[in-house]
N, C-alpha and C positions, 0 to 999 in steps of 0.2 A: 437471448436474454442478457442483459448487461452483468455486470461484474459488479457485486459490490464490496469483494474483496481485491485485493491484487498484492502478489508480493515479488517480487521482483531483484532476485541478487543481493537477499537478504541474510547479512551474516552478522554474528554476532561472538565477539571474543575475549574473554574474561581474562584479565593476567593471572598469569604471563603470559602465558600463549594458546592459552584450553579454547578452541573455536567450536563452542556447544553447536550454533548454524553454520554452515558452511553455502555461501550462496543459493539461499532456497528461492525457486520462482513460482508463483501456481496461482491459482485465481478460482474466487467461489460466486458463484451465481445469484442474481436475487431469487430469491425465495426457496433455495437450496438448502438440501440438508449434507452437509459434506463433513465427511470423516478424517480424522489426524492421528493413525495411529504410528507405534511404534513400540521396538521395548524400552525401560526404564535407562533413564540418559540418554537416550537417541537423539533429545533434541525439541522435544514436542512442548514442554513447559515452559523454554524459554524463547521457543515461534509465538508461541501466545499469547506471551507478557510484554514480549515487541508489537504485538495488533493490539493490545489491548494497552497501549502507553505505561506498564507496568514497568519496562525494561528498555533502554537506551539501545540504538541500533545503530552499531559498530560501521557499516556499509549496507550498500542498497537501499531499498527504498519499500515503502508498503503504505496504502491506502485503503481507510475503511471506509463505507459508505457518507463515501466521496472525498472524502477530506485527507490530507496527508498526517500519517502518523504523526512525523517528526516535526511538524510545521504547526498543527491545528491538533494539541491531544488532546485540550477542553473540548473541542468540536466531537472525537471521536466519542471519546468518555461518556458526552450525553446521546452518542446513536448507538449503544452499545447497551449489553445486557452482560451479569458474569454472576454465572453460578457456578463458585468454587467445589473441589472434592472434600473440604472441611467445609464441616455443618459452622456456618456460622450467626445464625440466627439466637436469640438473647434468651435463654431458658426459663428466664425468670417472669419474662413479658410475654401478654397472650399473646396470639396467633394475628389477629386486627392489629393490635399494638406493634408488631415488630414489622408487618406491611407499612403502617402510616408510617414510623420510625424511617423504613426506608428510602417511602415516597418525599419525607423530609428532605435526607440526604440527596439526594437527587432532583433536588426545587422542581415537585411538580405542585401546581396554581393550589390555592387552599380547595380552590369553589370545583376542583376536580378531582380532587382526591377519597372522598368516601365513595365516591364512584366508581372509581378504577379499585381499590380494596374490593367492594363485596362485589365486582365482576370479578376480581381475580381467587375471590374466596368462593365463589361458587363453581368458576372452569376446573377448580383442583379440587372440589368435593371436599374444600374444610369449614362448610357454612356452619355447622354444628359444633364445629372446635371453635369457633376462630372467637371464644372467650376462654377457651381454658388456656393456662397455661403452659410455654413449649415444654417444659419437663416433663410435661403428662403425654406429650404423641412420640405416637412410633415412630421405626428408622421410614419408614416410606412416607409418612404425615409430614416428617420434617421436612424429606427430600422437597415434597411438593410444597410449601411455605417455603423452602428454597429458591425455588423455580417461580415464584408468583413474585418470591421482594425482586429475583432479577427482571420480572417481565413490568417493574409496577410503572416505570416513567415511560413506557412504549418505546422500548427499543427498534433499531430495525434490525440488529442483529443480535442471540442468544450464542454465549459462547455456553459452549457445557463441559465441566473436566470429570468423568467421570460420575453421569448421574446417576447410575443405579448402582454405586461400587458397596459389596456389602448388604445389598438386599436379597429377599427368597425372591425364586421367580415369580410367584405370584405378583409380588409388586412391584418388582423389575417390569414385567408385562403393561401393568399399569400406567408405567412412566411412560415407557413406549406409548402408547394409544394418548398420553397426553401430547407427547411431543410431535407424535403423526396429527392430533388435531391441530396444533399450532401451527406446522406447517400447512399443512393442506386448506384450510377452514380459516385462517389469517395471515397466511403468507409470509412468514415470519421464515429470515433466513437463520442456521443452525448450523453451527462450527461444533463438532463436540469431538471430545476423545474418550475413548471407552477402551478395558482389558476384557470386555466379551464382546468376540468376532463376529458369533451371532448375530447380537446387534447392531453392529455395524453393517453387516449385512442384509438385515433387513430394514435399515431404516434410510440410510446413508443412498443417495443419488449416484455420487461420485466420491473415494475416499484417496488417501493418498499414506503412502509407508514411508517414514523416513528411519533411519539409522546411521549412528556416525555424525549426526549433522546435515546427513543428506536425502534427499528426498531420491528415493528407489525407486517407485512406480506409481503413476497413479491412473485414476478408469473409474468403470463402472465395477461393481461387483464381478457381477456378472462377467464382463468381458477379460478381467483378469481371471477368475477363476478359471474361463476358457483359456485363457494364454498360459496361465502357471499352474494351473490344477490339471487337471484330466480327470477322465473316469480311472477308476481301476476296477477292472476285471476278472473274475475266477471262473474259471470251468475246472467240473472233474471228467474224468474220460475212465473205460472200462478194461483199457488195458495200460500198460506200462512202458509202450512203446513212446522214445520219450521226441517230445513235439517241441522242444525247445528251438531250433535252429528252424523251422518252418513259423513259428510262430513270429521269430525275430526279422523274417520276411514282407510280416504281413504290414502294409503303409501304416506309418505312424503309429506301430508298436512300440513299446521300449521298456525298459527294465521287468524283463519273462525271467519268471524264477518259478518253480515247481517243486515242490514238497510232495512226495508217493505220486497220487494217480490227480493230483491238483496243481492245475496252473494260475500264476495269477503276473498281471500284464499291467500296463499303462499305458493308457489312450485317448485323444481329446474327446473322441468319441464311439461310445460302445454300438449305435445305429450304425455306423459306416463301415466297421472292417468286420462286426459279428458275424452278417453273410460268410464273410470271404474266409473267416475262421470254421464256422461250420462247415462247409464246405470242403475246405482243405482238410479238415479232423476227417470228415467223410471216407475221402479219397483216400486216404491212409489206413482204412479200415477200422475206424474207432469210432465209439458213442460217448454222443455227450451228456454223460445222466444227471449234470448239474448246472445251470449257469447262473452266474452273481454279480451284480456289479455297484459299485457309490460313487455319487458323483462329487465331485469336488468340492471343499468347505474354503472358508476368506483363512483359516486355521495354515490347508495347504500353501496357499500361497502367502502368508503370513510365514510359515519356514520354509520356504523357498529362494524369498528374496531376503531375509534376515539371518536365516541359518537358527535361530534360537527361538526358543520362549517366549511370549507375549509378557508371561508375568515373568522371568530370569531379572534376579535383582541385580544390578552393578552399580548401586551406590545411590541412583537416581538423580530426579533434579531438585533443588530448592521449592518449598511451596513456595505458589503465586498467588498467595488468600492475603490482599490488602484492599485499604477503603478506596473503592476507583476515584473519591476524591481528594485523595492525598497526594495525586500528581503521578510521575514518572519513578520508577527507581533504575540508579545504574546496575 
């Protein structure tokens, strides 16, 4: 499938010498849902204000569907969608009013615009609001008027910072199943950054960790949490005889530690050496009257390649909530 992202040796450096990017490369798919996380100043607000001609790009190079950042940002502007983590929708104006408002800003045709509103006012389930006033909706009613002024001039691509920050999960959940319809049901490609791993997990295709400025690893969920997670394992046994140094034998064990008559291990995985662990407990003349195991979360490898906190403040980055037709900022 093509690329409708590409970033390529993309750095960015503020005086006097603060390099927020540090040569980031990576590439997102069409109709991909891909993840940008990090912790707070790693670098992730101001990769996205560089795709999204927000932010001047010190070297390298990036391309959004199809057009070059730096060359064509009127081009990208109008194949783009940006739903910021500040609610910025007009609380004084209905629900309808602040979609047309946007479809405005964004020259879509007059003779298409009440059409694209009550489609988008009914994929977000605000047909029944979308005369009251924004004052009057929830935090999740807003998010979604959020998401509908980004999607009202058919972008091909949804950037997202943070769409469900601050909601219960109940409509955390919600957001989810909108954004799985978008993509799936419209094809719609989806750059987001989110501080629940969770979701990133379950929604994200392919995701990527930067910190420092630099991009750490990136994959499938799935196949990092294979790479950086593992299972962890506990058994208890019925004697006291201690199984440490046979345990540290067994293939691709590692960090065995035992508390009283309970071990607990890490392992890529618990099917492949469990035999060889019962087994050996066997031979040793012990019973195993307990076993436990969890497998790995995007959480694990999230401190693994970071060492810290998803949410650990260090200062952050500048908000990136500007009118995408105001042009570039350095």
């Amino acid at each position: 499938m093509p690329s409708i992202i590409e970033a390529e040796n993309l750095s960015k450096l503020y005086p006097p010498k603060t390099k927020a990017v540090d040569n980031v490369s990576f590439s997102v798919d069409e109709g991909e849902v891909f993840g940008f996380l990090g912790p707070n100043g790693a670098g992730k607000t101001t990769t996205i204000k560089m795709l999204t001609t927000l932010a001047s790009i010190t070297s390298g190079k990036a391309n959004v569907a199809g057009f070059d950042v730096a060359r064509d940002p009127s081009e990208v502007r109008r194949s783009i969608g940006v739903v910021p983590q500040e609610l910025t929708a007009d609380d004084e104006l209905k629900g309808s009013e602040n979609l047309i408002l946007a479809a405005r800003l964004h020259h879509v045709p007059r003779s298409e615009m009440s059409g694209r509103v009550k489609d988008l006012l009914k994929l977000f389930d605000l047909e029944e609001a979308s005369e009251r006033r924004v004052r009057t909706y929830s935090g999740g009613m807003r998010r979604r008027l959020q998401m509908a002024m980004g999607l009202v001039h058919s972008p091909k691509v949804l950037f997202l910072d943070e769409p469900t920050l601050g909601l219960d999960i109940q409509t955390r959940t919600k957001v989810w199943d909108y954004i799985n319809r978008l993509n799936k049901e419209h094809g719609l490609t989806v750059f987001m950054t989110t501080h629940y791993l969770e979701e990133a997990d379950g929604l994200c295709a392919r995701i990527a960790i930067i910190d420092h400025g630099v991009i750490k690893v990136s994959g499938s969920p799935k196949d990092l949490k294979g790479k950086f997670g593992g299972d962890v394992l506990s058994i208890s046994v019925d004697s006291d005889t201690d199984l440490t140094e046979f345990l540290k034998t067994v293939p691709d064990v590692s960090d065995v530690s035992h508390e009283g008559l309970v071990y607990k291990m890490k392992l890529p995985k618990t099917e492949q050496a469990l035999p060889i662990i019962v087994d050996g407990v066997a031979k040793r003349g012990l019973t195993i009257t307990e076993i436990s195991f969890t497998r790995p979360k995007l959480d694990d490898v999230f401190l693994e390649v970071t060492g810290r906190s998803m949410r650990e403040d260090e200062g952050g980055e500048e908000s990136w909530v500007q009118n995408m037709n105001l042009g570039r900022t350095n």
